[in-house]
N, C-alpha and C positions, 0 to 999 in steps of 0.2 A: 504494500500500500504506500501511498504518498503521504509525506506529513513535511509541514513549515517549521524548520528547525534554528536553534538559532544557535550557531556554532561560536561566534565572539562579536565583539562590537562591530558595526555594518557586515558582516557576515550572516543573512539570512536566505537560508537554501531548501530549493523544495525538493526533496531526498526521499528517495526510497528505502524503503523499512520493512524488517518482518511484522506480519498481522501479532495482535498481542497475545501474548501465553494464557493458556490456563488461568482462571484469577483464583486467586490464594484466598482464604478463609476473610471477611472483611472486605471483598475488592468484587468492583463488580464492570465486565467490560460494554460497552454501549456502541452502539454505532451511532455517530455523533450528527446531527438534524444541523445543526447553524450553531458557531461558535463568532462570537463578538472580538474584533481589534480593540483593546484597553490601548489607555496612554501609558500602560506598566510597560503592555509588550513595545509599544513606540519609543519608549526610554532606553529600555535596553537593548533594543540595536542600537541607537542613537551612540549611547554612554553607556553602557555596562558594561563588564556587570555592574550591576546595583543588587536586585534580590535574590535574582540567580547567583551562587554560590560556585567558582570557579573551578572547586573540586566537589567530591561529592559531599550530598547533604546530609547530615546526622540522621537527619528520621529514615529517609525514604534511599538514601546509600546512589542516587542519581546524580549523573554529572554530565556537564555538556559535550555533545552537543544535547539538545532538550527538545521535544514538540511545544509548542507555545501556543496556548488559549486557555483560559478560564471562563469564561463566558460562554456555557451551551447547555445547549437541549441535544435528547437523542432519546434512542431506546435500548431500553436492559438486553443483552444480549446473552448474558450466561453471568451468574453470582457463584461466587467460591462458596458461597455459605448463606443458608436463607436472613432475609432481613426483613424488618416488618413492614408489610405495606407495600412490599414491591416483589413482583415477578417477572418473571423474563418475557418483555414482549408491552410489560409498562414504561408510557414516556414519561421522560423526567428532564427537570434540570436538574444544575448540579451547582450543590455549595463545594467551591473547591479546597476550604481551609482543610488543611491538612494537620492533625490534631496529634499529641500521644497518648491523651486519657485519662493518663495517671499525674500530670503537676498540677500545680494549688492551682491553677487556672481551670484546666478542663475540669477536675473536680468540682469547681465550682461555675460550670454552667459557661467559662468566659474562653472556648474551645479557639476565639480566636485572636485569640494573647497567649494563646500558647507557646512556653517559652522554650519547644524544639520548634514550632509549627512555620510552615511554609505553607504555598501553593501548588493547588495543580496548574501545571502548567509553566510554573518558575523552577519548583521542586521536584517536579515529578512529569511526564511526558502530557504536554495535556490536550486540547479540540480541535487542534489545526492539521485533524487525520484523520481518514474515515471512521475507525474505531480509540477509543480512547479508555485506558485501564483507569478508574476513579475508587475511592474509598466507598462502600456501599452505605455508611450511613452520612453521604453528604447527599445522598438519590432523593429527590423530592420530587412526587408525582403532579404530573402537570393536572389540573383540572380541565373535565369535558366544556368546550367552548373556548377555551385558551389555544391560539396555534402555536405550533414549535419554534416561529421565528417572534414571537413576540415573550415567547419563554427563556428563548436566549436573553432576553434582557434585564431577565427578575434580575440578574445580580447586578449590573451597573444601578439600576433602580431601585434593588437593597443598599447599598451605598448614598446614597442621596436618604431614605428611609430612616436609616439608621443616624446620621447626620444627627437629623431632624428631632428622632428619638432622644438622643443623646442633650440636645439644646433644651426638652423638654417645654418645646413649643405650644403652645396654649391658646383653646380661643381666643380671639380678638388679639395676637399677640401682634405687634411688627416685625418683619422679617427683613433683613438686607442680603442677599446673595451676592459674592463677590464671584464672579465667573458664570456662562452661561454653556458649557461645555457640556459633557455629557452627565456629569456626576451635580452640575448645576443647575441641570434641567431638570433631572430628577429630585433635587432639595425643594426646588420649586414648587415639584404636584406632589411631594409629602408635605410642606406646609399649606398647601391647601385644602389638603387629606385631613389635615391637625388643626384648621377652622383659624389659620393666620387670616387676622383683617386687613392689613398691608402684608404685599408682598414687594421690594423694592430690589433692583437687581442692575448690579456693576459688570458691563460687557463693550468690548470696543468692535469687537469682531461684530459687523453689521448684522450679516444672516443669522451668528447665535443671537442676538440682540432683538431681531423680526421674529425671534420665534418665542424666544422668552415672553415677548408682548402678547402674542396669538395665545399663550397657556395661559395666561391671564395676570401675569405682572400687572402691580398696580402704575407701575415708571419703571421706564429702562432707562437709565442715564449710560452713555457713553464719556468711562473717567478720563478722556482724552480733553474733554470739550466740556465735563461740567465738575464742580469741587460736589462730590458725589459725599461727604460726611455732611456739610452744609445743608445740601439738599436735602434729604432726608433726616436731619435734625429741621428744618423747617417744616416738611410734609408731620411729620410725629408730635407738632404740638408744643416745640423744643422742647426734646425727652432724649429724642435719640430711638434708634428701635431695639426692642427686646430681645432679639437675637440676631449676632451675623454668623453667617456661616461663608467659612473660606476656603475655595473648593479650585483654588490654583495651587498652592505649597508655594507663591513667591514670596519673600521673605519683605517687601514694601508692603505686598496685599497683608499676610498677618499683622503688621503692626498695624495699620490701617482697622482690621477686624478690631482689633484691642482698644484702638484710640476711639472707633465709631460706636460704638454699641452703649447703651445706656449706662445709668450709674445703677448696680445691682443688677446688671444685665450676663447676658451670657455668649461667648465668643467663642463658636465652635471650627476645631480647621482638621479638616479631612483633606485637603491637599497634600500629595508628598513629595516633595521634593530632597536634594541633598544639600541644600541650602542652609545655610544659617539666619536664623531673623532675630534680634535686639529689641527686647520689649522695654520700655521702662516702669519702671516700677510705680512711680508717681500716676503712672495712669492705671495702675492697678489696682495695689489696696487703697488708696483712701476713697475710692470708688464703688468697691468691693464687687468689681467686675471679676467673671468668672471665667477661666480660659479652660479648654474643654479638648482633648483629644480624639480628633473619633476614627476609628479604623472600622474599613470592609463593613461587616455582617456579623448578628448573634441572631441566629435563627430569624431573620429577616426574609430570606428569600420565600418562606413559606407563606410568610403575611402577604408578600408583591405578591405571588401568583393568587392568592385568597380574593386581593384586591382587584388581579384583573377579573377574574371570575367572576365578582360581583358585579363589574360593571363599575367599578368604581375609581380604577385607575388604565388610562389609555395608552398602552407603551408604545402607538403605533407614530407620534410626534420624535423619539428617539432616532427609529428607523430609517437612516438615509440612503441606503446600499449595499442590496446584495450580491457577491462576488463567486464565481466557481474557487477551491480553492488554487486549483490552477491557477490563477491569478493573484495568489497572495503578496509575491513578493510585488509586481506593482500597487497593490494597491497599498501595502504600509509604505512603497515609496510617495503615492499618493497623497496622504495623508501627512510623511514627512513634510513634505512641501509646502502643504494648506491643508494645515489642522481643520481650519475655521469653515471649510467647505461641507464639512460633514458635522454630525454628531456622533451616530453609532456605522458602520460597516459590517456587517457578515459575512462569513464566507462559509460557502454550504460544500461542506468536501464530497456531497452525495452528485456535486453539480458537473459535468462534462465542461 
């Protein structure tokens, strides 16, 4: 089979590979329906490694070169060992954290702060090949009504969810979005999932900026052309808004999150970058602004697909492109180029 590998920085090759083994007790293999382009996997071609780990990784004993995706749907193709709720021939996405179980983390519920834990896909071979070997208790059953390319997205849109969670967003809250990217658009329709009565959003890239608006931004300021703290401390009633959430990792936009958000307010950044950012303190405690780390997913993805089901969250504004995965290496050159052109991409390795 074919699979999009990523052997060192700017080195991403579409490589043939043996079909995957047997899956071992806990592992279950899928033939993979649409796997999503992260800005993880665009990093590290770019610059990595970063999370990829140049030799092998503690948990999963994998080293590059690596299949790269985390973001997919498929279906169960064979389980080393039964698991609840899934059979061979059920579609699912897939939560990719990669877990050990047994540290004070997984013990307590927080599987992804686990401190061996990686990704599939960074750690482990992951969606960018027709079959992909995954942890079987990361398989979560897509619901009837839900399609596969709209499943591949629970996990970008568990990210933005989780964000949001974590900010502890609140009716009537104000919201400030710094970035309208993919993980920003998704902050967006979880605070309005969480009943934000402003929604306010920092975006220079035109097209993300049109689209933010279409989702129902209450303003989109472009921070090139407007003093967007200003702004939105005027639009709030000078308060400032209840939560920002920063969803670039650039080390100007977090201080920015810190300095902007209300006194007793809450500053959440899910951005990662390898950046350094310089907060000052003075705009911290005497404030008692709250700065907030949010990583990936805890049992989010389950909620996203809950939420498309119901009809109550539309991943189909995400979707801008789907690719055979023949096509992979132009299209992450694609996207190198002009981010701002797309939100999300797929590539459907099932596709000629």
């Amino acid at each position: 089979m074919h699979a999009l590998r990523w052997h060192a920085k700017d080195e991403l090759r579409l490589d043939e590979v043996g079909a995957p083994a047997t899956p071992r007790p806990g592992q279950a293999v899928i033939a993979v329906s649409y796997c999503g382009i992260c800005g993880t996997d665009l990093h590290e071609v770019a610059h990595g490694p970063n999370l990829i780990r140049p030799g092998a990784h503690p948990l999963t004993g994998t080293k590059p070169p690596i299949t790269l995706g985390h973001e997919m749907s498929g279906t169960v193709l064979a389980l080393g060992s039964p698991a609840p709720g899934i059979e061979v021939g059920t579609r699912v996405a897939v939560d990719p954290c990669l877990r050990c179980g047994v540290c004070r983390w997984c013990r307590r519920g927080e599987y992804h702060i686990c401190a061996k834990g990686g990704s599939v896909g960074l750690a482990s071979d992951g969606g960018f090949a027709s079959h992909a070997t995954v942890p079987a208790e990361g398989l979560v059953p897509i619901p009837d009504g839900v399609s596969d390319e709209h499943a591949a997205l629970a996990e970008p849109l568990a990210v933005g969810l989780h964000a949001v969670r974590r900010a502890a967003v609140q009716p009537g809250d104000n919201v400030l979005l710094l970035g309208a990217g993919p993980i920003g658009v998704a902050a967006l329709l979880a605070a309005k999932l969480a009943g934000a009565a402003g929604i306010y959003v920092s975006e220079p890239v035109p097209a993300r900026a049109r689209t933010a608006a279409e989702l129902g931004a209450t303003e989109v300021y472009d921070p090139a052309a407007a003093d967007v703290r200003r702004e939105v401390f005027l639009r709030t009633g000078r308060i400032g808004p209840d939560v920002v959430v920063e969803a670039t990792g650039r080390p100007e936009l977090v201080r920015l999150a810190v300095t902007t958000v209300r006194r007793g307010g809450r500053a959440v950044l899910c951005g990662i970058s390898g950046a350094e950012a310089s907060l000052p303190i003075t705009q911290i405690v005497p404030f008692e602004r709250t700065v907030v780390g949010s990583l990936g997913y805890n049992y989010d993805i389950p909620r996203v697909l809950d939420l498309m089901a119901a009809g109550r969250l539309d991943a189909a504004p995400l979707l801008t492109g789907v690719r055979p995965l023949s096509a992979g290496v132009d299209a992450f050159a694609e996207l190198a180029a002009d981010r701002g052109s797309h939100l999300k991409i797929l590539l459907e390795p099932g596709r000629p």
